[in-house]
C-alpha positions in Angstrom: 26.5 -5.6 42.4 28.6 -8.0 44.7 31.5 -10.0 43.6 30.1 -13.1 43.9 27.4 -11.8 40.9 30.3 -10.4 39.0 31.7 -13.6 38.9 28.6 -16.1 38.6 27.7 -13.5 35.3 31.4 -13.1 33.7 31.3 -16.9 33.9 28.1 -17.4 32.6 28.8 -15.5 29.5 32.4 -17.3 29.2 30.8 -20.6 29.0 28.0 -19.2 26.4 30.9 -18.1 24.4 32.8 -21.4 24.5 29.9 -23.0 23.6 29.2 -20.8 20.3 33.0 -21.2 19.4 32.2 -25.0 20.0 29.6 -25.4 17.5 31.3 -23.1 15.0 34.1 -24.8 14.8 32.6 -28.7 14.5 32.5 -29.9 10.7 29.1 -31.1 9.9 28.5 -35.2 9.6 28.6 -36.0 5.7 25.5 -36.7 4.2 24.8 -40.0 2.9 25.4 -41.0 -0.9 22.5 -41.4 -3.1 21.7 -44.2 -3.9 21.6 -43.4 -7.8 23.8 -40.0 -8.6 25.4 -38.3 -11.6 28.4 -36.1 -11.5 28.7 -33.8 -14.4 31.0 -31.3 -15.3 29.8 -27.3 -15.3 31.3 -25.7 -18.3 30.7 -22.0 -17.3 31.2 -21.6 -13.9 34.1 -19.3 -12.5 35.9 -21.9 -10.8 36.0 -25.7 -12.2 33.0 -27.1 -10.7 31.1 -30.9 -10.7 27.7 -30.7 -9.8 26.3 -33.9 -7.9 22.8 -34.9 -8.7 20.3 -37.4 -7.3 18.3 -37.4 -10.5 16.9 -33.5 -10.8 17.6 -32.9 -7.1 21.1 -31.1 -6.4 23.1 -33.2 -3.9 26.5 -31.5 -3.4 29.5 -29.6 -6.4 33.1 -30.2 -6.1 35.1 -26.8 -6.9 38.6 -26.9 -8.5 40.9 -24.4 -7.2 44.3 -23.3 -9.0 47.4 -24.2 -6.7 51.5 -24.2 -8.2 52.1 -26.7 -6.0 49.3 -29.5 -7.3 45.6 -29.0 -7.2 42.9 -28.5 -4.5 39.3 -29.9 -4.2 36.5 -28.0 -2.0 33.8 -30.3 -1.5 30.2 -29.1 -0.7 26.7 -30.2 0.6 23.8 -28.5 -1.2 22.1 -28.8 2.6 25.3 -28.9 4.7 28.1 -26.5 2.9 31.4 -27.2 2.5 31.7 -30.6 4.1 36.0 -31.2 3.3 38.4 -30.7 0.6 40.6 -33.0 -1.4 44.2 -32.4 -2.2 46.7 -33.9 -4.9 50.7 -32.9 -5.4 51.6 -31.9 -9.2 50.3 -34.5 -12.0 50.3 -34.7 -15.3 46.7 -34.8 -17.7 47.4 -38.2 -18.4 48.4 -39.6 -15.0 46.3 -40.9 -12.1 47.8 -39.7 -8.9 47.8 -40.0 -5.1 44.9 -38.0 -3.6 44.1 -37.4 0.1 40.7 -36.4 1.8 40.5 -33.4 4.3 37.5 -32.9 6.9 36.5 -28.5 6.6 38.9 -28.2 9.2 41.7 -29.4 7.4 41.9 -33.0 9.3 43.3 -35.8 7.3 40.7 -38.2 6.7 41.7 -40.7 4.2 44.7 -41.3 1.7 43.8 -43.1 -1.6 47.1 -44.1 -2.9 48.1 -45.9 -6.8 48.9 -49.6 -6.1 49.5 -52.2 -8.9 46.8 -54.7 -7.4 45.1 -58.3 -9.0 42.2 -57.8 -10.8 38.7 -58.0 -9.6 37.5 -59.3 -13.1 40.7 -61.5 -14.0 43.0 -62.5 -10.7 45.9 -63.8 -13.1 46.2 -60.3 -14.5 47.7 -57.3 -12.3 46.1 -53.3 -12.9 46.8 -50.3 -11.3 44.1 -49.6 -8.5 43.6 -46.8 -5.7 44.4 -48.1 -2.3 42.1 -46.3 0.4 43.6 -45.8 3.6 42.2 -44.0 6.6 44.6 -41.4 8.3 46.4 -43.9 10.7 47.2 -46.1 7.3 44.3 -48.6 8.3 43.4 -49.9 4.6 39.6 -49.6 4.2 39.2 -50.7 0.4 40.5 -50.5 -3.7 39.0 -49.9 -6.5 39.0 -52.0 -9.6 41.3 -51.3 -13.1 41.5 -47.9 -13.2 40.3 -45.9 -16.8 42.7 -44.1 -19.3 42.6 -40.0 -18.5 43.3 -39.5 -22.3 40.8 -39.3 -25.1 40.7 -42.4 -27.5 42.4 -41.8 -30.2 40.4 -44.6 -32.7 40.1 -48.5 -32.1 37.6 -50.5 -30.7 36.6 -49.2 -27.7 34.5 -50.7 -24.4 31.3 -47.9 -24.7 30.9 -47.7 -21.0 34.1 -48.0 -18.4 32.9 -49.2 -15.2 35.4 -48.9 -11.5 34.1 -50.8 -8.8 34.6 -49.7 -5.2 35.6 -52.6 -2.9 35.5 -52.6 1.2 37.8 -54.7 3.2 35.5 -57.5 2.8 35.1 -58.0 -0.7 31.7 -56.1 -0.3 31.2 -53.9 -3.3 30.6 -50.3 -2.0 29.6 -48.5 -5.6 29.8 -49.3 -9.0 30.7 -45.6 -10.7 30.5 -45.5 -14.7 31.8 -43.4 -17.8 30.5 -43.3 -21.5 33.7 -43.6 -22.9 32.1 -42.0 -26.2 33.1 -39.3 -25.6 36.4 -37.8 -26.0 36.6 -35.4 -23.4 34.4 -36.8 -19.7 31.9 -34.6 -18.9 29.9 -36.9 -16.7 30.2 -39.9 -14.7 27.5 -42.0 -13.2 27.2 -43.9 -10.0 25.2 -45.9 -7.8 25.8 -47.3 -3.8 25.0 -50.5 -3.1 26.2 -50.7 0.6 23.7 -50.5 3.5 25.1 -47.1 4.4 23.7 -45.7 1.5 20.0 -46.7 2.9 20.4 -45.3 5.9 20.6 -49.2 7.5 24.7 -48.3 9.5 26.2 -44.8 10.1 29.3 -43.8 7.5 31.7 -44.3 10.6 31.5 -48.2 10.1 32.0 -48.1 6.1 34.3 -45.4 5.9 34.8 -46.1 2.0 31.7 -45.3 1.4 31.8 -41.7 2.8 30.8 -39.3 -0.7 33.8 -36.8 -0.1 35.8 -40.3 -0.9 33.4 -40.9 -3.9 33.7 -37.4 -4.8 37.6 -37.0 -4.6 37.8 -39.6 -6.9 35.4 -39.2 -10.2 36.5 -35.4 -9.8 40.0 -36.6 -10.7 39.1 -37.6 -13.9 37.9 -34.4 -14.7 41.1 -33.0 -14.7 41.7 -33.2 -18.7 38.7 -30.6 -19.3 37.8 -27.0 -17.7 39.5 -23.7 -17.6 41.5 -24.5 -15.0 42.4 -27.7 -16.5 45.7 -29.3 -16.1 47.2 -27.9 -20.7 45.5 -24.7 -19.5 47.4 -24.4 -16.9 50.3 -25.6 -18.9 49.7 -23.2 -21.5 50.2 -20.6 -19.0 53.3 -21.6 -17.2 54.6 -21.6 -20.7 53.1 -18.1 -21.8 54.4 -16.3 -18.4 58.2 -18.2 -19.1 57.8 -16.4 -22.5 56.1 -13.2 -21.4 59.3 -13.1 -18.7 62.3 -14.0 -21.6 60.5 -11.8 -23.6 60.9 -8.8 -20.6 64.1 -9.9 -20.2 65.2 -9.5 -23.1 63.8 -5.9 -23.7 64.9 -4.9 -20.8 68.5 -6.0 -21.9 68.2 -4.2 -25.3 66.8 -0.9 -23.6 69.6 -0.9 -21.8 72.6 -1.5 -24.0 70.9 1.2 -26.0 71.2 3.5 -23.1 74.7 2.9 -22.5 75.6 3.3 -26.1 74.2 6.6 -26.3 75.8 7.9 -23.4 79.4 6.6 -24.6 78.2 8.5 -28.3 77.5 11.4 -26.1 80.7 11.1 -24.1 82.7 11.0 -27.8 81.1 13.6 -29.3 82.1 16.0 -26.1 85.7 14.4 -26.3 85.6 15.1 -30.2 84.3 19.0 -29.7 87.1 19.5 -27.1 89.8 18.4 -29.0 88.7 20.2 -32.1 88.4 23.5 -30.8 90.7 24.3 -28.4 89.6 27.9 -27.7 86.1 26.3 -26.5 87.8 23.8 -24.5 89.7 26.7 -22.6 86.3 28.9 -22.2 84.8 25.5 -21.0 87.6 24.7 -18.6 87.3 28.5 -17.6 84.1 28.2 -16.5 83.0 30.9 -18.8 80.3 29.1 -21.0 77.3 28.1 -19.3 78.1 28.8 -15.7 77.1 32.3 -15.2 81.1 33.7 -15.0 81.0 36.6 -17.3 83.3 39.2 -16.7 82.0 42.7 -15.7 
C-alpha cells in the first residue's frame, strides 16, 4: 500500500473518530415543559429522588446527592438522560438559598439568586424572590413571594401556596403550586403558560422557561423530607462528632491504663530487688533466666 493510501485511510479514520468524540460529548437540547406537570417526592428510592409527571406519563426525576460542602442536583430526561445538574453551597432546612444550573457537561447555565424584590400581588409591600440570571449575569426573570420551608405549626393557613414565574417582560412563564396541608411537601404542581411550552419558540429565546430551571427550583423545597434530608444529615454530623469524642476518649483511657500498669510493673520489680538482695545479686549476675549456670 502506498503512502499516499496510508495517509488518505489514517485520516479517514481520524476524522471518524473526532466525529464520534463530537457527538459524545454534546449535551442533549432540553425537552420542553409540560404544559400541566406534577413533581412528587419518591419515598423509597436509594438516592432522594422527584419524579416529574405529565399526568400518568413519566417526564424526567431529579436525584439528590449527599455533598459536605452543600447539596448537588442530577437532572434527567425520561427520553433524553441526564440533561444537567443543579448545585447549592451549605443551607439550613429552613432557609431558601442561592442555587445555580449546570448543562451535563458541567457549563454554568443560570444563577437564581435570593433578592428582597416588590410584590407581584401588592407593589407597596417588599418579599424575598429568586432572581434568575443567565451565566454572563443577564437577568432573565423572578419569581413571586417565596413559601415558608417549615411545617406550619397551627394558625390559619392559605390551603394552596402558589409562586409565579415572571420573564423579563412581565410575561408569566408558570404558575407552580403546593397544598400547604400538609406538613411535610411531598408534591408540587405546575403548569407553563408561555408559548415555549407549546412548541410555538425554541427555549433559547425564554430561557426561564427551560424545566432544569423549573426543576432546580420546586426540588429545593424538598429539602426538609428524604433520607438524605438536610436533620438527617445533621443527625449524622452530630452522631460521627460523638462516635469520634467517644473514640477519643477510649483511646485516652486505654492508654493511661497501659502506662499505669507498666509503672505498677516497674515498682513491683524495684520493690522485689530491694527486698531481696541475694536475688538482686543473682539477677545482676546474670544467673537467673539467662542461661549462665555454672558447670
Amino acid at each position: 500500500m502506498s503512502t499516499p493510501t496510508l495517509a488518505s485511510s489514517g485520516l479517514r479514520w481520524l476524522c471518524i473518530l473526532l466525529f464520534a468524540h463530537g457527538c459524545f460529548c454534546l449535551c442533549p437540547d432540553a425537552p420542553q415543559m409540560p404544559v400541566n406537570f406534577t413533581i412528587e417526592r419518591d419515598m423509597w428510592t436509594f438516592w432522594a429522588t422527584e419524579s416529574v409527571l405529565s399526568g400518568s406519563e413519566l417526564f424526567g426525576k431529579i436525584e439528590r446527592r449527599p455533598s459536605f460542602t452543600g447539596t448537588d442536583w442530577e437532572l434527567f430526561s425520561e427520553k433524553l438522560g441526564k440533561i444537567g445538574r443543579a448545585k447549592t453551597g451549605f443551607c439550613w432546612a429552613w432557609q431558601h438559598c442561592n442555587f445555580e444550573v449546570y448543562d451535563c457537561l458541567d457549563v454554568l447555565l443560570y444563577k437564581a439568586s435570593l433578592a428582597t424584590m416588590q410584590s407581584l400581588t401588592n407593589p407597596d409591600t417588599m418579599v424575598q424572590a429568586y432572581k434568575f440570571e443567565q451565566s454572563d449575569g443577564s437577568y432573565i426573570g423572578r419569581t413571586s413571594k417565596l413559601p415558608a420551608l417549615l411545617p406550619s405549626l397551627g394558625g390559619i393557613q392559605q390551603h394552596e401556596v402558589e409562586v409565579v414565574f415572571r420573564d423579563t417582560g412581565d410575561s408569566t412563564v408558570a404558575h407552580l403550586i403546593n397544598d400547604n396541608t400538609q406538613w411535610i411537601t411531598l408534591s408540587w404542581s405546575g403548569q407553563t403558560t408561555f408559548p415555549v411550552s407549546h412548541g410555538d419558540a425554541p427555549i433559547t429565546t425564554a430561557p426561564l422557561s427551560d424545566p432544569r430551571i423549573m426543576m432546580a427550583f420546586v426540588t429545593q423545597q424538598f429539602r426538609f423530607s428524604g433520607w438524605i434530608s438536610m436533620p438527617l444529615c445533621l443527625t449524622l454530623w452530630i452522631l460521627l462528632f460523638v462516635g469520634c469524642c467517644l473514640g477519643c476518649r477510649t483511646y485516652s483511657s486505654w492508654k493511661d491504663l497501659r502506662e499505669s500498669n507498666l509503672l505498677l510493673r516497674a515498682a513491683k520489680d524495684m520493690h522485689v530487688l530491694t527486698e531481696n538482695p541475694s536475688e538482686s545479686r543473682s539477677l545482676l549476675n546474670g544467673n537467673c533466666c539467662s542461661g549462665n549456670r555454672g558447670k
